[in-house]
PASETI-665312 format. One record per residue (C-alpha): x, y, z; residue number from 1; residue in one letter. Coordinates in steps of 0.5 Angstrom, whole numbers. Last residue first. Example, Ala and Ser with C-alpha at 12.3 -4.5 7.8 and 13.67 -1.06 7.14 Angstrom:
2
+-------+-------+-------+-------+------+
!  east ! north !    up ! sekol ! rogu !
+-------+-------+-------+-------+------+
!    27 !    -2 !    14 !     2 !    S !
!    25 !    -9 !    16 !     1 !    A !
+-------+-------+-------+-------+------+
// end
This chain:
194
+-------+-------+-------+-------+------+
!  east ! north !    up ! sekol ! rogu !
+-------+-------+-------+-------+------+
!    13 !   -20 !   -24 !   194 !    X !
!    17 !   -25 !   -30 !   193 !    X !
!    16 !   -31 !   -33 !   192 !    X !
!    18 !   -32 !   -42 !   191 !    X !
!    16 !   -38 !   -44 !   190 !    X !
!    19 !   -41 !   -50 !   189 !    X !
!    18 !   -44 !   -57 !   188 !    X !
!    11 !   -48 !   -56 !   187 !    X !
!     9 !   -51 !   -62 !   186 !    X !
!     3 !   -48 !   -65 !   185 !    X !
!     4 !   -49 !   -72 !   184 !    X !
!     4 !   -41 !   -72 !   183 !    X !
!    10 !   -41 !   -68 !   182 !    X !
!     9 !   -41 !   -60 !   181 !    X !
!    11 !   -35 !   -56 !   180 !    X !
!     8 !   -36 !   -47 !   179 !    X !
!     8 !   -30 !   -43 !   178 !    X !
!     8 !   -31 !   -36 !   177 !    X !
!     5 !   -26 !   -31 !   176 !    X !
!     8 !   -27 !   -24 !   175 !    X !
!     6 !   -27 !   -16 !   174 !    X !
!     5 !   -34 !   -16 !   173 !    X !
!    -1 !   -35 !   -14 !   172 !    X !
!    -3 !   -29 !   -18 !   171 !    X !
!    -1 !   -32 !   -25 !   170 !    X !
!    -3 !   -28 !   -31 !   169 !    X !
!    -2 !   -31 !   -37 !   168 !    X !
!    -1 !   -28 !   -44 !   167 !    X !
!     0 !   -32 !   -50 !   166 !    X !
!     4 !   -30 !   -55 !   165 !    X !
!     4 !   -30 !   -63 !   164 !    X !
!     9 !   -33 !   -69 !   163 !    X !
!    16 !   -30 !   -70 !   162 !    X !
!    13 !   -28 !   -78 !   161 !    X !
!     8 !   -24 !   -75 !   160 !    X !
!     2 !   -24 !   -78 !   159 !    X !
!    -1 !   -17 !   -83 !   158 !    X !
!    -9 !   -17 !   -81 !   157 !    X !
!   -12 !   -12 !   -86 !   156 !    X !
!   -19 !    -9 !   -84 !   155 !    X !
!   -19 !   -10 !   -77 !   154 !    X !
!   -25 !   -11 !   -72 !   153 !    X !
!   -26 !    -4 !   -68 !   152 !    X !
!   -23 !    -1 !   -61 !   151 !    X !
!   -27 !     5 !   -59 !   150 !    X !
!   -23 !    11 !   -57 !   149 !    X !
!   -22 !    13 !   -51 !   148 !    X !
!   -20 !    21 !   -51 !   147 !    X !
!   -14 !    23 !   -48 !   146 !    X !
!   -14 !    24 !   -40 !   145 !    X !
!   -17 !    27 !   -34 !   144 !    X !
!   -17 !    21 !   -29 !   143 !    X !
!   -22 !    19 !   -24 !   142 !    X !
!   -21 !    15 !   -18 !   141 !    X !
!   -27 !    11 !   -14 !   140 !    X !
!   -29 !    16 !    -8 !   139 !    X !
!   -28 !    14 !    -1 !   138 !    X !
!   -22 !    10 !    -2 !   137 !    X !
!   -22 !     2 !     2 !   136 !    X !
!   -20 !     2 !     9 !   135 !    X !
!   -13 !    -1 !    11 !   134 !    X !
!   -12 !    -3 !    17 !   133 !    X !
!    -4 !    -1 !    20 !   132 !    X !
!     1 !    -5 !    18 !   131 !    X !
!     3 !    -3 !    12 !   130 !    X !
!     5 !     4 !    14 !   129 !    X !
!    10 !     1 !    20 !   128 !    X !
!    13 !    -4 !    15 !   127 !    X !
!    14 !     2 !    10 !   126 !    X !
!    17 !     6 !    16 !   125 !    X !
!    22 !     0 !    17 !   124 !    X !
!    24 !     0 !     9 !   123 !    X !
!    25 !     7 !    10 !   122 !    X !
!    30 !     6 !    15 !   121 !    X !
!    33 !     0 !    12 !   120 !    X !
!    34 !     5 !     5 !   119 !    X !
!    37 !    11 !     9 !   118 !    X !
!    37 !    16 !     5 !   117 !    X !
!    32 !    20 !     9 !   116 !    X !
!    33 !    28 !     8 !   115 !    X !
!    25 !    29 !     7 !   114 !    X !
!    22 !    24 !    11 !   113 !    X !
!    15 !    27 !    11 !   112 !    X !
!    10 !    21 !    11 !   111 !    X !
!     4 !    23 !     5 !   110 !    X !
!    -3 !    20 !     6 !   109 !    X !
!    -7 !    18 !     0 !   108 !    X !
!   -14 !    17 !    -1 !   107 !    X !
!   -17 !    24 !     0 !   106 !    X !
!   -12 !    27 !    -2 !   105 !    X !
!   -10 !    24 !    -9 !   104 !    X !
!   -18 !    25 !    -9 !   103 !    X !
!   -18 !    32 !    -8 !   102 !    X !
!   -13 !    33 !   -13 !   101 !    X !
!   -16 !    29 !   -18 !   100 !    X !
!   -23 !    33 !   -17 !    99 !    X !
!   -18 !    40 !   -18 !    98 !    X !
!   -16 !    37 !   -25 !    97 !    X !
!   -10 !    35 !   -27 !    96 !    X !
!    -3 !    38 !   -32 !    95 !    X !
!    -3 !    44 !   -31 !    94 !    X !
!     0 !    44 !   -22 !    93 !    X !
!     3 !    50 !   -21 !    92 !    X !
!     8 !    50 !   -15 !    91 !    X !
!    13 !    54 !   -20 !    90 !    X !
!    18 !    58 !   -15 !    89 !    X !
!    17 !    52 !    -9 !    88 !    X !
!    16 !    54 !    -2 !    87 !    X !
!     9 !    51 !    -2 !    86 !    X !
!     3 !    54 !     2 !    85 !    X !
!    -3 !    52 !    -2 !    84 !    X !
!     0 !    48 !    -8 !    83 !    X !
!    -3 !    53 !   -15 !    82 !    X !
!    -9 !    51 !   -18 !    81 !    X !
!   -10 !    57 !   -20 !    80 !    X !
!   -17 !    56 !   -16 !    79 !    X !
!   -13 !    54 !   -10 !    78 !    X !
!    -9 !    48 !    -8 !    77 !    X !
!   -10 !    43 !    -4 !    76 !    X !
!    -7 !    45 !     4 !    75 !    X !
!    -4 !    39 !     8 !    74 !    X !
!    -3 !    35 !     2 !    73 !    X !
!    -2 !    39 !    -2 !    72 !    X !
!     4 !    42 !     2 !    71 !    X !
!     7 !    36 !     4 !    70 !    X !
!     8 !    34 !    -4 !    69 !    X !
!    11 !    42 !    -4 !    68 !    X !
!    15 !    40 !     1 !    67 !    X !
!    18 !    34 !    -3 !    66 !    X !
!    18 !    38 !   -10 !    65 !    X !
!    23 !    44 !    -6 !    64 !    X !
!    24 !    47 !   -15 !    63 !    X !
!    29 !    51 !   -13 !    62 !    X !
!    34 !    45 !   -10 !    61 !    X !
!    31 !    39 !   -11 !    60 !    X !
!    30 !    35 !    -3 !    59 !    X !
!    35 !    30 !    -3 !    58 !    X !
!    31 !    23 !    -1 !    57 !    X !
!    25 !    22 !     2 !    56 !    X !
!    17 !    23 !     1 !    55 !    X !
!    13 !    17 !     3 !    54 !    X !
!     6 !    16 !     0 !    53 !    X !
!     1 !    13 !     3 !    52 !    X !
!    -6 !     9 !     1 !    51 !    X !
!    -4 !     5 !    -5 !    50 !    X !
!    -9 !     1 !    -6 !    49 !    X !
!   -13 !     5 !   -10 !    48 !    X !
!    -8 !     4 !   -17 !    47 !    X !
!   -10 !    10 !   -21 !    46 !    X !
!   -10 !    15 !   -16 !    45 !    X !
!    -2 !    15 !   -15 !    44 !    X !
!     0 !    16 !   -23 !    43 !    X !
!    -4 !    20 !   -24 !    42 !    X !
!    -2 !    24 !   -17 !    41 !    X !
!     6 !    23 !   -19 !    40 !    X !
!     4 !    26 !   -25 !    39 !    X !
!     3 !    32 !   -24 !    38 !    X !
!     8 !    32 !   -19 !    37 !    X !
!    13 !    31 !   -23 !    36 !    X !
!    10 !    37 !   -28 !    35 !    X !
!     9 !    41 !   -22 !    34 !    X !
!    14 !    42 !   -16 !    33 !    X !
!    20 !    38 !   -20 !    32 !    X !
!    25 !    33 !   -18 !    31 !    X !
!    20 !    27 !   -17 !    30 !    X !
!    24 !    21 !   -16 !    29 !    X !
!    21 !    13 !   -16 !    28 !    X !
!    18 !     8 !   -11 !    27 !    X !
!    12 !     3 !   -13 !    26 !    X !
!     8 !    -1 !    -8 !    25 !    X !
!    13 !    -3 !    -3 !    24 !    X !
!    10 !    -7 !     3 !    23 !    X !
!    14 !   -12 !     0 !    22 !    X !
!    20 !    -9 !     2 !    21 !    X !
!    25 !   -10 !    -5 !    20 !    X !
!    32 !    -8 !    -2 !    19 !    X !
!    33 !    -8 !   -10 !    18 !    X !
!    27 !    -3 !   -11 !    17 !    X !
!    30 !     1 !    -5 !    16 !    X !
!    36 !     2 !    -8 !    15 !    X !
!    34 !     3 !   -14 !    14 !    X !
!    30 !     8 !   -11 !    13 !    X !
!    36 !    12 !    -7 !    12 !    X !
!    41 !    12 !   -12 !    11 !    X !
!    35 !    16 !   -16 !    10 !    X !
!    36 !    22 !   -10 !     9 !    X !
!    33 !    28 !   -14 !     8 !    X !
!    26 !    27 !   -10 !     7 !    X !
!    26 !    19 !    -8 !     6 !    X !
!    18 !    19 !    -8 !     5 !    X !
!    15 !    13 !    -5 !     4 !    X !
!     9 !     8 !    -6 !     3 !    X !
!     6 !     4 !     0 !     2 !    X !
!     0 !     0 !     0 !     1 !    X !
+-------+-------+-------+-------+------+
// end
């Protein structure tokens, strides 16, 4: 239930994705206070399980992304969309909807540790965060973006000469398998992953 923003400190997410805490839902940097947050709450609101979010690392000099994040989620924003209380020059947010704001702060609590480059510290305070009850969100996600287009049968179908794939989750098994086959249906190779 736990993502983590590493700010400008891009040693300090691989570190944590390598460490792999279960708890960890998805860790990366966010050097700037608009577009970086922009997407951050996309990106957050999207997946309903997660329902925290720890800013740690070097805080980026002149854009302040980590106490901008603190900021939102204290203050919102305004009618310009611009963060409430942020220190950061350019705290305005372009690219999301006031709606999808207020969503991000209703669903998602934000853990100040700014500074933090500790990745067993971290790992800690995911365990921590993880172990107190979840409730489901409020409000179900919803996130301005391109237009859906309505998929429609294909006029001309051109067939790989590599054959073609089938994909299998396997949530038992914490992977998706993704098995290659010629067109005589012989099965050439599987291919497993998270």
């Amino acid at each position: 239930p736990v993502a983590v923003a590493t700010l400008v400190s891009p040693e300090l997410a691989d570190a944590l994705a390598q460490h792999r805490p279960r708890e960890l839902c998805i860790v990366g940097k966010t050097e700037t206070e608009n577009i970086g947050i922009d997407k951050l709450i996309k990106n957050t609101i999207t997946n309903r399980s997660i329902r925290y979010l720890v800013v740690a690392g070097r805080e980026p000099q002149g854009h302040e992304s980590g106490k901008t994040l603190v900021a939102l989620a204290t203050n919102g924003v305004d009618d310009t969309m611009r963060v409430i209380g942020s220190p950061g020059k350019r705290a305005i947010l372009r690219k999301v909807t006031h709606d999808e704001v207020e969503t991000f702060r209703r669903q998602v609590q934000v853990v100040d540790m700014i500074g933090c480059a500790a990745t067993g510290r971290l790992a800690a305070k995911l365990k921590e965060l993880s172990a107190a009850p979840l409730t489901a969100a409020e409000l179900p996600a919803r996130v301005a973006s391109a237009p859906v287009v309505k998929a429609e049968p294909p006029t001309h179908v051109e067939m790989d000469k590599a054959g073609y794939f089938v994909i299998l989750p396997r949530a038992d098994r914490g992977i998706i398998l993704a098995e290659h086959y010629d067109y005589e249906n012989r099965l050439l190779r599987v291919i497993e992953g998270k």
